[in-house]
C-alpha positions as CSV (number, residue, x, y, z in Angstrom):
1,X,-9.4,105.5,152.5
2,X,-7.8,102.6,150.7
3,X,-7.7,104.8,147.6
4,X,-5.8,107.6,149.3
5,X,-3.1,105.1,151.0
6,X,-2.9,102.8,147.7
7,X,-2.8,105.6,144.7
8,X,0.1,108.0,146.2
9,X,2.6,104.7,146.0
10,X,1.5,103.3,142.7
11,X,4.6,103.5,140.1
12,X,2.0,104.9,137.2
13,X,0.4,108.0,139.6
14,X,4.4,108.5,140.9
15,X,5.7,109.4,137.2
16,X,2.1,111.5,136.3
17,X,3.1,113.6,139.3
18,X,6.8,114.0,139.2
19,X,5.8,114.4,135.2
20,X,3.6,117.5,136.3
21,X,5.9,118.9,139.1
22,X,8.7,118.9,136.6
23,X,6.9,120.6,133.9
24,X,6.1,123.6,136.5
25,X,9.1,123.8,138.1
26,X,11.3,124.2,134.4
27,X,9.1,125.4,133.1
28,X,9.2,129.5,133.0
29,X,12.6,128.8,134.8
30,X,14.2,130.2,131.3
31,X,13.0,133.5,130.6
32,X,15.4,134.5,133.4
33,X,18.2,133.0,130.9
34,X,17.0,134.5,128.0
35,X,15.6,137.8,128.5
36,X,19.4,139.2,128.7
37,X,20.6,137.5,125.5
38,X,17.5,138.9,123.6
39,X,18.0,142.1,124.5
40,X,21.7,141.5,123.6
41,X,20.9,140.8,119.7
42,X,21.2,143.6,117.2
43,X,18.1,145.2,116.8
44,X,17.8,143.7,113.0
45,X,16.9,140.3,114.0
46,X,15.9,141.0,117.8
47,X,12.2,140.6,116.3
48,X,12.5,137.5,114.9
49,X,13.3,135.9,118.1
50,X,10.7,137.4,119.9
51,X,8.1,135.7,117.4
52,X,9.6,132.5,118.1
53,X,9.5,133.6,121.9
54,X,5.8,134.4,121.2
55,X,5.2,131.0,119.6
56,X,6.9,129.3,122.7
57,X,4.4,131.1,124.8
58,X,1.5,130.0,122.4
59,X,2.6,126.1,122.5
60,X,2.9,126.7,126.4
61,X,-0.7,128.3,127.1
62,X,-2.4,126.0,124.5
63,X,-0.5,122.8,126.8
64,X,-2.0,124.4,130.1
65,X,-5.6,123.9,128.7
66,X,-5.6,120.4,129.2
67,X,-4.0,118.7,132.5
68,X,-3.0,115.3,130.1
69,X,-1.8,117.2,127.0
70,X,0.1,119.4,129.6
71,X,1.4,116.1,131.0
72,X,2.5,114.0,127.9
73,X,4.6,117.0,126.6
74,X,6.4,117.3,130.0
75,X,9.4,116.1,128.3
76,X,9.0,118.0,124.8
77,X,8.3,121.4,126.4
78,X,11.6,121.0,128.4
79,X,13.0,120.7,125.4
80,X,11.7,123.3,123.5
81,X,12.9,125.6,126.4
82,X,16.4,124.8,125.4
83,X,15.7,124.6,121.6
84,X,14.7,128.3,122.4
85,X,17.8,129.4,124.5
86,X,20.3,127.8,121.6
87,X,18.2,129.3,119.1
88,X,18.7,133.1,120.9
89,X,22.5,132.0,121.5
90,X,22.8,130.9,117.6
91,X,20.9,134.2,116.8
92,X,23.8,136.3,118.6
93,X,26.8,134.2,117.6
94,X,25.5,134.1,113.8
95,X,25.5,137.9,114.1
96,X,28.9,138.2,115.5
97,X,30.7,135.8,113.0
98,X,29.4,137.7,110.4
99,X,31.0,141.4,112.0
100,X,34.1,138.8,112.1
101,X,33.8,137.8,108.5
102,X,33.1,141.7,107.8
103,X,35.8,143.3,109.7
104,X,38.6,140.8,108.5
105,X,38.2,140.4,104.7
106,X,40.0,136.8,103.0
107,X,41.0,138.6,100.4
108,X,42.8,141.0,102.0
109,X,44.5,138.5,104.0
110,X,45.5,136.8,101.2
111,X,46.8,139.4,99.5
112,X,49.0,139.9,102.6
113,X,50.4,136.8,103.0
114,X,51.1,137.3,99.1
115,X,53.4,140.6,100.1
116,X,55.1,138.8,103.0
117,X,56.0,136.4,101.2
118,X,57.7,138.1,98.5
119,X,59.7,139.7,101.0
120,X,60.7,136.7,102.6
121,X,61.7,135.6,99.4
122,X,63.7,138.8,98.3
123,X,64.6,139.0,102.3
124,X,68.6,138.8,101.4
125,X,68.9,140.3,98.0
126,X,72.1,142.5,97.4
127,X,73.3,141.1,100.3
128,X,75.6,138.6,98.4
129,X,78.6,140.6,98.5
130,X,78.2,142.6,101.5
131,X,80.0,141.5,104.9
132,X,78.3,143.7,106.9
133,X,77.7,141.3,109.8
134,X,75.2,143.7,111.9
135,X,73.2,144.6,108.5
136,X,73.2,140.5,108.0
137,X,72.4,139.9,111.3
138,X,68.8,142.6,111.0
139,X,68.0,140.9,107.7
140,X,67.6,137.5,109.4
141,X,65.8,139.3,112.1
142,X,63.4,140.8,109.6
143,X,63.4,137.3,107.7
144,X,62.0,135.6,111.3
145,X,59.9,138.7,111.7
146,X,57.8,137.9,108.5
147,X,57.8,134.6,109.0
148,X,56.2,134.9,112.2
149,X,53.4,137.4,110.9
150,X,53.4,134.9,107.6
151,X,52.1,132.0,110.5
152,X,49.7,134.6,112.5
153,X,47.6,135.4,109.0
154,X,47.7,131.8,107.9
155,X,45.7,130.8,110.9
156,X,43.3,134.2,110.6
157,X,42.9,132.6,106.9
158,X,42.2,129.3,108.4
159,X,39.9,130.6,111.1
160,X,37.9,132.5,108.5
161,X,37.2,129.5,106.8
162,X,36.3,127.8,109.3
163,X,33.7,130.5,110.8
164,X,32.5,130.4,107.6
165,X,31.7,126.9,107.5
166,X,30.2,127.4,111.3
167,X,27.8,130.6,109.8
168,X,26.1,127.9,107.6
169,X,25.7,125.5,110.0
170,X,24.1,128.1,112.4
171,X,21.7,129.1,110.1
172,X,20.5,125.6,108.6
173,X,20.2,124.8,112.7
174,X,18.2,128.5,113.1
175,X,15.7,127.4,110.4
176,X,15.3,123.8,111.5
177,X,14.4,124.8,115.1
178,X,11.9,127.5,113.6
179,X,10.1,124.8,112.0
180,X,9.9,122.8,114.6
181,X,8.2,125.4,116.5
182,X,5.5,125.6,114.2
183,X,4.6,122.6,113.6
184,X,4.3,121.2,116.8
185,X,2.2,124.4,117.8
186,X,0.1,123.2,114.5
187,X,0.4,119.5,116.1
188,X,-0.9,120.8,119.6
189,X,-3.6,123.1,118.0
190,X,-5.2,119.8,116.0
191,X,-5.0,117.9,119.7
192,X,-8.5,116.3,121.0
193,X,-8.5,113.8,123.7
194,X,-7.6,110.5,123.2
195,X,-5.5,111.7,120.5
196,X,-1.8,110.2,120.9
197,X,1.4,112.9,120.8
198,X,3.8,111.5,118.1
199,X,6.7,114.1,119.2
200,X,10.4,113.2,119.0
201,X,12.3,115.9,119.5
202,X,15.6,114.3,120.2
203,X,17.3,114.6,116.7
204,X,16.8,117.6,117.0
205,X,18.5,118.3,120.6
206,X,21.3,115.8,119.6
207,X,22.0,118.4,116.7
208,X,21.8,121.4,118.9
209,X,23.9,119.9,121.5
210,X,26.9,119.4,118.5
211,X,26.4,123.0,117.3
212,X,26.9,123.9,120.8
213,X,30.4,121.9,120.8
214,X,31.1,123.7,117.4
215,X,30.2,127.3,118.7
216,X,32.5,126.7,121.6
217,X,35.5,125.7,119.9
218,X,35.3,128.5,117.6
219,X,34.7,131.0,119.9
220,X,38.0,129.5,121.9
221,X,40.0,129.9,118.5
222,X,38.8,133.0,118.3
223,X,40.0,134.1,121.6
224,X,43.3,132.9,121.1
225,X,44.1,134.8,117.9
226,X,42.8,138.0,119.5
227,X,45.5,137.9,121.5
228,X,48.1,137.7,118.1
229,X,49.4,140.7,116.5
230,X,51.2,141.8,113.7
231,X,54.3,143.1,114.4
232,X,55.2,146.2,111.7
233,X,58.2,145.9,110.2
234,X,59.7,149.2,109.4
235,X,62.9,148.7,107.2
């Protein structure tokens, strides 16, 4: 009787349950977050993030079979959910920056901004003795025209750099949670009792978390130059 009163209210048996009620109720919690995206992804690479999903499900089932392991990785498996919902996020973004990069060629740009310039600079040619105030006055229209378009491909440049740069860091973070993946699930599958979980998973988050930050303030730069256009000049 003592036991029962005593054990419920000791600080140690408090954390070993809330440890265990945590792990099942987040636990599973993200395949309703997931499933969606997955299906979202291009057929092309859909399959390799189902065989990390599948190694998920491997680390979980092989955690289950013992109550302690299942216990001591309450915080890791938490946080190999979300290593698995960025990774299926990363997949999807990766694949859209690159039908960016595709579908808006540098080179063309720059070949672009080239030609506008040129006719900025040539904007007012044979137009030194001419008084013609209206055919002045649609020359300098024409100049701020260009010079407008000039500052709407400059920032497409820039933003093509820097989705570049982002494609990189996507796929070095893609790779790196892979890994981790496996070997914990060769850690786990090497576990005997009394062993000791040396697990640190929180590099890892910490570098997610600031891909995340990255991802979102591309994808907000993005938005805002869908809304530019470039105005055709006709004359």
């Amino acid at each position: 009787l003592i036991y029962m009163i005593v054990l419920p209210n000791m600080s140690g048996y408090k954390k070993y349950t809330n440890l265990k009620k945590g792990w099942h109720d987040e636990t599973g919690s993200l395949e309703k977050n997931y499933q969606q995206k997955l299906l979202d992804l291009p057929y092309e690479i859909r399959g390799r993030a189902e065989k990390l999903e599948n190694k998920y499900k491997d680390v979980l089932k092989m955690a289950g079979k013992s109550p302690d392991l299942k216990t001591m990785m309450a915080k890791e498996l938490q946080q190999l959910e979300f290593l698995l919902e960025n990774y299926i996020n990363f997949l999807l973004t990766l694949s859209h920056y690159k039908e960016y990069i595709l579908n808006n060629n540098l080179e063309i740009i720059n070949d672009e901004m080239n030609n506008i310039r040129h006719r900025i600079k040539t904007c007012f040619d044979n137009l030194k003795d001419n008084n013609d105030l209206d055919l002045i006055h649609k020359r300098m229209q024409k100049k701020t025209l260009l010079h407008n378009n000039l500052s709407i491909l400059q920032k497409r440049s820039e933003k093509i750099k820097q989705i570049r740069g982002a494609i990189d860091t996507l796929q070095v973070e893609i790779d790196v949670i892979e890994d981790t993946f496996y070997l914990i699930s060769d850690h786990i599958a090497t576990f005997t009792p009394g062993d000791s979980l040396n697990l640190d998973l929180n590099s890892i988050v910490n570098s997610v978390e600031n891909t995340e930050k990255i991802v979102k303030e591309t994808r907000s730069e993005m938005d805002k130059l869908k809304n530019l256009s470039i105005q055709k000049i006709l004359e």
